[in-house]
C-alpha positions in Angstrom: 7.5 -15.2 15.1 11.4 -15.8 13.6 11.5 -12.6 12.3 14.5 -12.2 15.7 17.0 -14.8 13.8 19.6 -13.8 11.5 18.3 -16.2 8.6 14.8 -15.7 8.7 13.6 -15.9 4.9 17.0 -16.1 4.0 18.3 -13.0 6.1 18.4 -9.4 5.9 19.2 -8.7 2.5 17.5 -11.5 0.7 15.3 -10.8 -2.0 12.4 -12.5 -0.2 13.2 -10.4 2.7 13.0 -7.1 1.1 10.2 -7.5 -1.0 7.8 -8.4 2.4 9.3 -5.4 3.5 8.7 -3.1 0.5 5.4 -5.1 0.2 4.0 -4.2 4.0 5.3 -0.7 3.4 4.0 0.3 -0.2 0.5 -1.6 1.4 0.0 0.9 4.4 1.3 3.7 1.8 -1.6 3.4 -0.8 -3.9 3.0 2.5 -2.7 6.9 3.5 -3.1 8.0 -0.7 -6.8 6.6 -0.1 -7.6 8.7 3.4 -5.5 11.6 1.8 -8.0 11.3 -1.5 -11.2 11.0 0.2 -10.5 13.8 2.3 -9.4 16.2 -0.4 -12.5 15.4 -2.5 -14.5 16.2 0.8 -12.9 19.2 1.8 -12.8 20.4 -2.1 -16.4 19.4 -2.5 -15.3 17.9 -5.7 -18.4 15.6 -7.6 -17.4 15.2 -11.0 -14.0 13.4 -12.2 -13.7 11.4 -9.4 -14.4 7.8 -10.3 -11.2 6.7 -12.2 -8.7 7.7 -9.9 -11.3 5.8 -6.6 -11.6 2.7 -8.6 -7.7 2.8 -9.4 -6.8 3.3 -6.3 -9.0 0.1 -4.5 -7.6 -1.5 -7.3 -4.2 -0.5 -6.3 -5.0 -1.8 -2.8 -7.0 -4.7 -3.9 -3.9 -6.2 -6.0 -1.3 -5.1 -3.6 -1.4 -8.7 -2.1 -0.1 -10.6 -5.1 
């Protein structure tokens, strides 16, 4: 890993830089709105009205990587 050096990906405060960091931190985020979701729903014993906001949130994950 080069993560150590002072000009990996163009340094600290390159764009590059801060969008991998945004990126890895917005990806474990939306993994936590998921967990948070499917327990609600559990613990509310919600059936109906669910299916939009599951699908748009795997969608959220699934397009987090581009």
């Amino acid at each position: 890993m080069f993560f150590h050096k002072k000009d990996w990906m163009g340094g600290y405060d390159s764009w590059q830089r801060r969008l991998v960091r945004l990126a890895h931190i917005s990806f474990f985020g939306i993994g936590f709105l998921n967990l948070a979701f499917a327990l609600t729903v559990k613990y509310l014993g919600l059936e109906t009205g669910i299916m939009i906001p599951a699908v748009l949130l795997v969608i959220g994950a699934a397009t987090m990587k581009w």
